[in-house]
C-alpha positions in Angstrom: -83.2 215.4 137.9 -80.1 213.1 138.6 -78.9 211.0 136.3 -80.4 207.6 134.9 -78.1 205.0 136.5 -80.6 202.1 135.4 -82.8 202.1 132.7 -85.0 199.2 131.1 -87.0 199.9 128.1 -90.0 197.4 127.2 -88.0 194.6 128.4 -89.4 191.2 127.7 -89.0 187.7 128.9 -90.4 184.4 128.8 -89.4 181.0 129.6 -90.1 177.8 127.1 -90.5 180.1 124.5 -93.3 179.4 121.5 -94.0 176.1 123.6 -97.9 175.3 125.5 -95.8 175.5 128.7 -94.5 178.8 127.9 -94.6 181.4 130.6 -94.9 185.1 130.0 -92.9 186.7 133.2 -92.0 190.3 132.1 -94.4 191.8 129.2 -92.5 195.5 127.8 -91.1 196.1 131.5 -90.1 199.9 132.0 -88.1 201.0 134.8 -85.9 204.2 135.5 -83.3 204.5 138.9 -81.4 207.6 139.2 -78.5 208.5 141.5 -79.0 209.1 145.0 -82.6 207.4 144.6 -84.3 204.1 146.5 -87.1 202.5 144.4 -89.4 199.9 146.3 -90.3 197.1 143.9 -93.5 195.1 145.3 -94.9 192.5 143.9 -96.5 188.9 145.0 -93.9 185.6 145.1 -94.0 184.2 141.3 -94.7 187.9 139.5 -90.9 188.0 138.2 -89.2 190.3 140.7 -85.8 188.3 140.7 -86.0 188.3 136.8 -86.4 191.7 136.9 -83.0 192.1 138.8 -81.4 189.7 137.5 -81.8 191.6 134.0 -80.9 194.6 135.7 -77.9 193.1 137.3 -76.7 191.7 133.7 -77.0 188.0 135.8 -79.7 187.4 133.1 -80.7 189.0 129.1 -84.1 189.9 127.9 -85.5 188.6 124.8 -86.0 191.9 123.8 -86.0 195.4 125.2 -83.1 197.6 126.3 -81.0 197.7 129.3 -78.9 200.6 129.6 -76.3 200.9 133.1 -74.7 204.2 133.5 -75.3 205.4 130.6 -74.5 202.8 128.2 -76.7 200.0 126.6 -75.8 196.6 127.3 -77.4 194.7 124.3 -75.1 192.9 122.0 -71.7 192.9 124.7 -69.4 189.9 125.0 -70.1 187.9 128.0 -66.7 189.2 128.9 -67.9 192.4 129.1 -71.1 191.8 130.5 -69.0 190.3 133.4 -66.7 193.6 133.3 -69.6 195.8 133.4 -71.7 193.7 136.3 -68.1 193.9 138.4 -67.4 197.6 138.2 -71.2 198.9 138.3 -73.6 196.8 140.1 -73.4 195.3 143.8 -76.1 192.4 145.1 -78.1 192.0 148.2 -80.0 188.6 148.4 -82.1 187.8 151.6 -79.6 185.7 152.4 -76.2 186.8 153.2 -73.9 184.3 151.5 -71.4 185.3 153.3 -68.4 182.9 153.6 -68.3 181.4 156.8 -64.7 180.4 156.9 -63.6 184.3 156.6 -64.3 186.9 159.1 -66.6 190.2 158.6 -63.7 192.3 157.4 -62.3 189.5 155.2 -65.7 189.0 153.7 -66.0 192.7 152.7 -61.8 192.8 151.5 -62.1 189.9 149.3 -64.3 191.7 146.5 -61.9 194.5 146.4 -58.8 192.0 146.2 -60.8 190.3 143.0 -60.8 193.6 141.7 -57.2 194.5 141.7 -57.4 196.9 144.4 -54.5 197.1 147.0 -55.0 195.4 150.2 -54.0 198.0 152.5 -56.5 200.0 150.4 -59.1 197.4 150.6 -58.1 197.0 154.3 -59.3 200.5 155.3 -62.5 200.9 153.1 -63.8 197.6 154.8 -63.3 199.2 158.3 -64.7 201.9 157.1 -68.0 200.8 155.5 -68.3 198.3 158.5 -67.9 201.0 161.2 -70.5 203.2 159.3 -73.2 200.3 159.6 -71.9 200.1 163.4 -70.2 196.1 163.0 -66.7 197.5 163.2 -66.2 195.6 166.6 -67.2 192.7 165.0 -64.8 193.2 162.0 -62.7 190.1 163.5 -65.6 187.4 163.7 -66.5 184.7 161.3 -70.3 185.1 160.2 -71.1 181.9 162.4 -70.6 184.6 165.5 -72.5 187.6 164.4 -75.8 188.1 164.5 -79.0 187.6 161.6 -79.1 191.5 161.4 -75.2 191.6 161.6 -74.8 189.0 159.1 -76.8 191.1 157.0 -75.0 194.6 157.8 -71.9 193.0 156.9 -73.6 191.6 153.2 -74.5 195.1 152.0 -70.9 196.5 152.8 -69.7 193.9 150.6 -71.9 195.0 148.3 -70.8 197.8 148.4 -67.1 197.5 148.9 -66.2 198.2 144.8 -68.1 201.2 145.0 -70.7 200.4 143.0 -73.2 202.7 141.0 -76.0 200.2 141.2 -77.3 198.5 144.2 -79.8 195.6 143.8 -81.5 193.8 146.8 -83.9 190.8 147.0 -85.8 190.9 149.9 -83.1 192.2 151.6 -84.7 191.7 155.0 -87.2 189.3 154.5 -85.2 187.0 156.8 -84.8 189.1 159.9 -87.5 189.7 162.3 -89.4 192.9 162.4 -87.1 194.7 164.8 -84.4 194.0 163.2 -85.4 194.7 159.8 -85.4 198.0 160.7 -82.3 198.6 161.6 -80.7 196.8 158.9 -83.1 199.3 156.9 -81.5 202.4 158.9 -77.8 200.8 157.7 -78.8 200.3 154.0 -80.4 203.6 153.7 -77.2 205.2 155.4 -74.8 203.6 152.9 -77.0 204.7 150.2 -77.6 208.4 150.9 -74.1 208.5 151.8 -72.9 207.1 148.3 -75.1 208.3 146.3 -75.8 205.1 144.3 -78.7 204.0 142.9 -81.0 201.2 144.4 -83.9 199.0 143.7 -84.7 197.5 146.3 -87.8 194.2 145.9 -89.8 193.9 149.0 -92.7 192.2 150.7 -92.3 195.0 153.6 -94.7 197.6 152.9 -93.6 199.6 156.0 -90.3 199.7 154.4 -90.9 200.2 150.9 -93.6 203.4 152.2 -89.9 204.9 154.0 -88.1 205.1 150.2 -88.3 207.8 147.6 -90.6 205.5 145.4 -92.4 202.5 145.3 -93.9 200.7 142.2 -94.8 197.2 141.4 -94.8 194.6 139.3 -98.5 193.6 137.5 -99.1 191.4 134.4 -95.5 191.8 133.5 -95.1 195.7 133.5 -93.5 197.8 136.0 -96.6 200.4 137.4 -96.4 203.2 139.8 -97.1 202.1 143.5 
């Protein structure tokens, strides 16, 4: 069995607390990732899917439970090191690319490295690279307002990738793209993942999609079941 990159242990969370409005969203949550794997997370609009990341991804804390990122539990860090941990562990796929439209596709994909100190000749040739593997390397050159939805999107998970991350967490990663193209943006993401061994959870309304990954489970009442 590979190695545990993300692991959550009974993880809890509610918002409004001990108020009459409170609301119960994750209930002793339990989820495992290892290296090299692709988990499908399913589960209707409202049933806490983006919590769920968002804890996983350090973007958010539980009230209680464990969250433990390559190895080492993240309860009780600094912010600081929250941040430092998120940077240099965990990249983020949203259905939306976010992208920023004044920078071209290579640009887009260079910046994240520059943030994190590495070279930009360096930089430089890993986004070519990661672009030309997802087949937008002769678009490298054009602002996001000139590529295509699926394009866009290609472009997005090399980013998210550029700081060679051991997490990889996406949010309906193609929920915006028709059906056509959804799956070759699938094809790309699955490429980059086999091919980088990373971890990825992947939340999904697609069950087509979620059916081609190593697992699928969803989210009921709170808890994270097998699919």
């Amino acid at each position: 069995m590979s190695e545990a990159i993300l692991r959550l242990d009974a993880i809890r969370k509610s918002y409004n607390p001990g108020k009459p409005n409170e609301v119960k969203v994750l209930d002793g949550a339990a989820i495992s990732v290892a290296a090299g794997e692709m988990v499908a997370l399913v589960a209707p609009s409202g049933a806490g899917k983006s919590t769920l990341l968002h804890i996983s991804g350090l973007l958010d804390t539980p009230d209680s439970g464990k969250v433990v990122l390559a190895g080492r539990e993240m309860g009780g860090l600094s912010d600081r090191k929250r941040t430092e941990a998120r940077r240099r562990e965990v990249g983020f796929v949203y259905q939306f690319h976010h992208l920023l439209p004044e920078f071209s596709a290579l640009e887009n994909v260079v910046l994240p490295q520059l943030a994190n100190g590495v070279p930009r000749a360096e930089a430089m040739a890993r986004g070519r690279e990661l672009l030309d593997k997802v087949g937008v390397a002769p678009r490298a050159d054009h602002r996001p307002a000139e590529l295509s939805g699926g394009e866009q999107q290609r472009v997005a998970f090399c980013r998210a990738l550029a700081n060679k991350p051991r997490l990889l967490l996406a949010d309906e990663p193609t929920g915006n793209l028709d059906p056509g193209t959804s799956g070759l943006v699938f094809e790309a993401l699955t490429l980059l993942v086999r091919g980088t061994g990373l971890a990825a959870l992947i939340a999904t309304h697609n069950l087509e999609l979620a059916a081609k990954m190593d697992r699928v489970v969803r989210l009921e009442a709170g808890k994270v079941v097998a699919g």
